[in-house]
N, C-alpha and C positions, 0 to 999 in steps of 0.2 A: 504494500500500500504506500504510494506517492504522501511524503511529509506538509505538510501544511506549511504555507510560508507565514513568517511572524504574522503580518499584514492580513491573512486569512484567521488566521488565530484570533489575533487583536481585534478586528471585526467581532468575533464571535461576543468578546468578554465586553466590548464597551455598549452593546446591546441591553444589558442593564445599566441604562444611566446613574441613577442611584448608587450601585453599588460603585463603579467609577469614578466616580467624585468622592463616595466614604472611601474608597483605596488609595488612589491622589493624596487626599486630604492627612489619610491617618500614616504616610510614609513621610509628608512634608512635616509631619508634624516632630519624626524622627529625626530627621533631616534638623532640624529647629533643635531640637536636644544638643545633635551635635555640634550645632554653631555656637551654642551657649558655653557647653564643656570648652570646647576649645577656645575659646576667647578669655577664658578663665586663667588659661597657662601663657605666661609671658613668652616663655619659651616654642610653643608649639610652633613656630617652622622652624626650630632650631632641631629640635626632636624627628620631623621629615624629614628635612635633609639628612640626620645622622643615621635612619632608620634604612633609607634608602639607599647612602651610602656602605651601610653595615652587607642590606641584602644583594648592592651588585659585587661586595667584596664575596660575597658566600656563591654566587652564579659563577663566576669566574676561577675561584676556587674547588669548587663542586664534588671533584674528585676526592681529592687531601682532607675535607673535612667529611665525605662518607665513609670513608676508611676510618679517618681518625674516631667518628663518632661509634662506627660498630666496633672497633678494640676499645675502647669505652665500656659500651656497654656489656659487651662479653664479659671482657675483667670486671663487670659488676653482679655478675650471674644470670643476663638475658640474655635468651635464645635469638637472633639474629638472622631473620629470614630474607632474603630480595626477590620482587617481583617485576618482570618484565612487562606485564600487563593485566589486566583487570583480571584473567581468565586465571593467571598462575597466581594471583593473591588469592583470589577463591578456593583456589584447590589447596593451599598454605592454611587457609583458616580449617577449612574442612577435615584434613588430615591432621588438625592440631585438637579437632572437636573428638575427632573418632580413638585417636591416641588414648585420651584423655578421660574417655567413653561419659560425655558431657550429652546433657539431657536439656538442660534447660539454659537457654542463654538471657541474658539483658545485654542492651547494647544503647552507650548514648550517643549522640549526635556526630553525625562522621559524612563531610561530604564527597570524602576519599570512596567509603565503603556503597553512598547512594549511586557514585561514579561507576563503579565495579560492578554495580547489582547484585550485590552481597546477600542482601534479604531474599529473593527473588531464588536466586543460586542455594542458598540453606532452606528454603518452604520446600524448593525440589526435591531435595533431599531426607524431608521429613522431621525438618526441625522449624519449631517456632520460636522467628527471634522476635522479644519484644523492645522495640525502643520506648526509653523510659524519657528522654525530653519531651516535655510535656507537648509541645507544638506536632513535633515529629508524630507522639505515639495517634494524636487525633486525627494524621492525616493517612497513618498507615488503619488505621480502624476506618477511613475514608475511603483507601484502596484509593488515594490520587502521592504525587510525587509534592517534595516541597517546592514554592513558588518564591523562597524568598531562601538564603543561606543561613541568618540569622536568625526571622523569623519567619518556621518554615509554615505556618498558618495563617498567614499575616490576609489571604483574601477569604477567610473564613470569619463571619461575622459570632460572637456570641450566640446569637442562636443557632445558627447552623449547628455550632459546637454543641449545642443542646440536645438538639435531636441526634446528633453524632452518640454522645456518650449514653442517650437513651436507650438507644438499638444498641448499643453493644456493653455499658456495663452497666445499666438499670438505674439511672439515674429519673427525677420524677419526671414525667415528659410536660413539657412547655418549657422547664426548667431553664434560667438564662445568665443567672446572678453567678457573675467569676468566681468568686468564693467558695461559692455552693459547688462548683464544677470544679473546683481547681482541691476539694478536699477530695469530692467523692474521685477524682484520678488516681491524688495520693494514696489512700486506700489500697485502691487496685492495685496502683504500682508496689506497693508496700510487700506484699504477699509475693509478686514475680521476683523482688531482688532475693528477700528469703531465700524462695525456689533454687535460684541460678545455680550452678556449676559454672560459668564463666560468663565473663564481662567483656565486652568487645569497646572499645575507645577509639577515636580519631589521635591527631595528636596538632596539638597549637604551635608547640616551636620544640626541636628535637636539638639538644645543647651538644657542638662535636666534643668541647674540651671535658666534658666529664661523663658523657653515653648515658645522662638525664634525657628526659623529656615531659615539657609543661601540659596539661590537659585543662583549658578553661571553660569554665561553665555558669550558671545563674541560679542552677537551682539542686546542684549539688549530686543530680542521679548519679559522675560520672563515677564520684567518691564511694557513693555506697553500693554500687555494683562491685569495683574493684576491690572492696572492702570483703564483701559478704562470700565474694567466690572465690575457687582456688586456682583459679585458671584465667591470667589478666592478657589479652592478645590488643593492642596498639598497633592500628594501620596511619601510616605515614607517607605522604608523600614526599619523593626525595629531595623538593625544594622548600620543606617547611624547617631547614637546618638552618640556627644562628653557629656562627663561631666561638661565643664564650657565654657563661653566668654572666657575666657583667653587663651582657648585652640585653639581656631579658628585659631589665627595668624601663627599657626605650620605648621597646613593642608591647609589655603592656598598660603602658601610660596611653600608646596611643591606640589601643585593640578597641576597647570597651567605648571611649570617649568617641573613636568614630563610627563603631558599630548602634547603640544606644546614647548616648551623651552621659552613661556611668562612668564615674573616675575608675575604676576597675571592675570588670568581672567577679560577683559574689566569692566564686571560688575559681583560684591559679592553681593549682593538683602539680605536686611537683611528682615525678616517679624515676627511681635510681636502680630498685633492683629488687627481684619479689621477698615475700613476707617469710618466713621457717615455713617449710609447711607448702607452701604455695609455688606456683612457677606465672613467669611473665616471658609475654614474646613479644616480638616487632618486627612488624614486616614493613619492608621499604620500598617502594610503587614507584616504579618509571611511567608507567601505562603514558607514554608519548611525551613525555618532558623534554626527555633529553632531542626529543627533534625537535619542540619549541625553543630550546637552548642554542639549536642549531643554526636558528632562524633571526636574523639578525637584528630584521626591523621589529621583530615581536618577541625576545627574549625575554625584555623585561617585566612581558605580562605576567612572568613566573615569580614575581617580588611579593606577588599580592599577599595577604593576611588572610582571607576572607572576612574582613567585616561588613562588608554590605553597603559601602558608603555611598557607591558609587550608584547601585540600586534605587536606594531612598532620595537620592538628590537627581536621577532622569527623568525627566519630562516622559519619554516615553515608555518607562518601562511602570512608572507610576500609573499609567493609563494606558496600560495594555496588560498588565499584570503577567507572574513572573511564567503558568501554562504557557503563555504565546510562543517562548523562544526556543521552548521542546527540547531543552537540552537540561544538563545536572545543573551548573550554574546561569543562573538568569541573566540578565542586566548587561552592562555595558563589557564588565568585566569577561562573562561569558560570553559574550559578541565577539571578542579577538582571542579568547582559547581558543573556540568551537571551530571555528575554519580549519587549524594547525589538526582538528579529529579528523575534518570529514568535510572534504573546500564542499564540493554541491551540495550535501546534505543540509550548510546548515550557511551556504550561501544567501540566506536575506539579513539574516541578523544582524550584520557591518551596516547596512541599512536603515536597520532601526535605531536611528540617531539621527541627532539634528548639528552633531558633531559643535553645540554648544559649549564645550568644555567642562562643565561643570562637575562631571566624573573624576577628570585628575585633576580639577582645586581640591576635593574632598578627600582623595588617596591620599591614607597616610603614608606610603611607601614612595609616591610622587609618582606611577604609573604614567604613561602619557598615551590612557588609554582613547583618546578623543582621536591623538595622530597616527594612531595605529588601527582605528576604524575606519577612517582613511585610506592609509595604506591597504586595508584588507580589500574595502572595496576595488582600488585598483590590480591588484591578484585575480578579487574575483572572475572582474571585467576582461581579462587577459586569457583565464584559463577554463572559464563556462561557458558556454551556449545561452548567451543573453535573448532577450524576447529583441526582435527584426526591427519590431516600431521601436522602441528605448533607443538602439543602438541607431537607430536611423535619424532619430531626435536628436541625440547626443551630437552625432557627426552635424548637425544643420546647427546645431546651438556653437558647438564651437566653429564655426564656421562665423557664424553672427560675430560672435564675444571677439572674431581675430580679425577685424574688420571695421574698421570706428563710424565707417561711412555707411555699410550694411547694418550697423548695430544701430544705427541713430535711427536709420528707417524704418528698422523694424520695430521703433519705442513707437514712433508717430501712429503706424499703423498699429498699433495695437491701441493705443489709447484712447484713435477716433473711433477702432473697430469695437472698444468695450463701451462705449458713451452710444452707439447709433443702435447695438446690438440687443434684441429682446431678453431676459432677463432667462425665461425659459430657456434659450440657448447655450445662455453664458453658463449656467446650474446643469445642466442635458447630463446624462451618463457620460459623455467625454471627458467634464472635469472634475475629475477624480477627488483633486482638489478640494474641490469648490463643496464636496456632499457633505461637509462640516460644518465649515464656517464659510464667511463672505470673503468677497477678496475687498480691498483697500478702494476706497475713494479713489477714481483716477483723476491724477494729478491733471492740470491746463497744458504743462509745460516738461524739457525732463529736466534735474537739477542742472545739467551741464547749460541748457537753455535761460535756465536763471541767472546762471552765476554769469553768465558772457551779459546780459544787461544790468547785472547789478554790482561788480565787480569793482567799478571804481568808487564805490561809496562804499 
């Protein structure tokens, strides 16, 4: 089945106006959080540039400190696994489940393992994993994917989530009050950590110089899975490595602040090496990095943190919501991975932008993901089978734009042609445009026309 282009999607979701504007609304409002946090710290571009600085020293280093990290963490008693892609981390967990002869897993928040289709690979299997972040676990009782990195239920309003945990863990139905729903999950979830045999974890920043690695989180499942089970398995991707402790303190001054506008994450989970009794593994995920590392004009998309900044501060991903872009990460940031997986599959997404910038003002890492959307587009345009009319458009526009004398002509005639032209026409299925909103007042004149009689005043 042919993928749906973002545009096709986006349609679908902005068809409840209502909800479109509470999604808009309730991202900007995150977006507001972190203007605030960060305005608070004198220092905050002192802290981007040093962050950004710190991660293109670890990209270029890459090697020296994956080594360095795994004789780290071996000499600390962790098993040390590497995965070339989704499919060989899969079969690493699996065989670390059956080892272990593990019944029951929890697992928090991991967008490494939703990348992998970790879940999906383990139900085949005959195992139920339950994710215990709170967002996650109502979207997998939803049987939909997260739309957001940080907040993976973020287009689920309250009551949906009502009816959600009604049908599946008997909560009163109408029921809508957070409180009321945020006890009766705990509950539930109370009973699976008990349960567990092992704990499945993402991992926030993997330390080379001591073979630690940080796990943050907001509401603490990741602690008390790893806590409750004897068997702790941490998926990693390979570019989530700082080079020291001492670097920690940077990225999480600026994880939370740009993720939420919290001055930190409730809980930094630090983990060095399992408990008596216990065993701990980690496995280290290429699944295509190292070709985005390859990749010169887009290497640096690999700095990212995931906190979502760039998400909450897009014009279009706020209004199109994060289903449209049919990939594991959404938003801007997922715009210039997703090409480097799969250029035609996931070809419109560089598109979905208005290449406003406003994505890498809010990277805390200083991504320049706005110019690398950009550049995608032009990749695309090179190496797909563009639609004949675009490409036909294209070549007569730049033809205009190269041309001062053709370009002026064609301002005139449009101006007169939009002023004489029936209003029906100008609105018709042809302007695609135009099926939103209005186009602009046309001007009398074009500014070059102004400025040549007004210029000596």
């Amino acid at each position: 089945m042919k993928l749906k282009t973002h545009a096709e999607e986006a349609a679908e979701f902005i068809k409840d106006d209502a909800r479109t504007h509470w999604h808009d609304d309730t991202l900007w409002h995150v977006r507001s959080n972190r203007d605030r946090s960060a305005q608070g710290i004198p220092e905050w571009e002192t802290l981007r540039d040093t962050a950004s600085a710190t991660k293109d020293y670890v990209l270029s280093h890459i090697d020296e400190l994956l080594e360095q990290f795994e004789a780290n963490a071996k000499a600390n008693g962790v098993e040390v696994l590497w995965a070339k892609d989704g499919k060989e981390h899969n079969q690493h967990v699996y065989r670390i489940l059956q080892e272990n002869k593990v019944k029951n897993i929890v697992k928090s928040k991991s967008i490494l393992t939703e990348e992998c289709g970790l879940n999906h690979y383990l139900e085949k299997k005959g195992y139920d994993v339950v994710d215990t972040d709170l967002g996650e676990r109502i979207i997998q009782f939803a049987k939909q994917t997260p739309s957001h990195i940080v907040l993976p239920a973020i287009h689920l309003k309250k009551q949906d989530i009502g009816d959600i945990f009604h049908n599946h863990i008997g909560t009163k139905a109408g029921a809508s009050d957070p409180n009321y729903l945020t006890e009766a999950a705990r509950q539930h979830l109370r009973k699976k950590f008990v349960q567990a045999n092992a704990a499945i974890t993402g991992v926030n920043f993997g330390i080379a110089e001591t073979g630690g690695f940080v796990v943050c989180t907001n509401e603490g499942n990741a602690d008390m899975g790893t806590h409750l089970a004897d068997v702790h398995i941490a998926c990693m991707g390979i570019e989530k490595l700082i080079p020291r402790a001492a670097d920690l303190g940077v990225f999480l001054r600026l994880l939370a602040r740009s993720a939420t506008g919290q001055s930190i994450t409730n809980y930094s989970s630090h983990f060095h090496r399992p408990a008596e009794g216990k065993k701990l593994y980690i496995i280290l995920v290429d699944n295509g990095r190292t070709d985005q590392l390859g990749r010169e004009d887009f290497k640096n998309s690999l700095k990212c943190i995931r906190c979502g900044a760039c998400m909450n501060t897009c014009p279009i991903y706020r209004r199109s919501g994060g289903h449209s872009y049919n990939y594991t990460v959404p938003g801007p940031i997922g715009s210039i991975l997703s090409p480097g997986r799969d250029l035609k599959k996931y070809s419109s997404l560089p598109f979905a932008s208005t290449l406003c910038g406003s994505c890498s003002d809010v990277c805390p890492v200083k991504i320049n993901i706005h110019e690398q959307l950009y550049k995608w587009r032009q990749v695309i345009a090179e190496n797909t089978d563009m639609d004949r009319s675009k490409k036909l458009s294209m070549k007569v526009a730049g033809m205009t734009f190269g041309k001062p004398v053709l370009y002026d002509l064609a301002g005139k005639v449009a101006r007169t042609a939009l002023k004489i032209t029936p209003k029906s026409l100008v609105y018709s299925s042809i302007n695609v445009w135009g099926r939103h909103r209005d186009l602009p007042e046309v001007p009398k004149e074009s500014f070059k026309e102004w400025y040549k009689k007004n210029r000596k005043q």
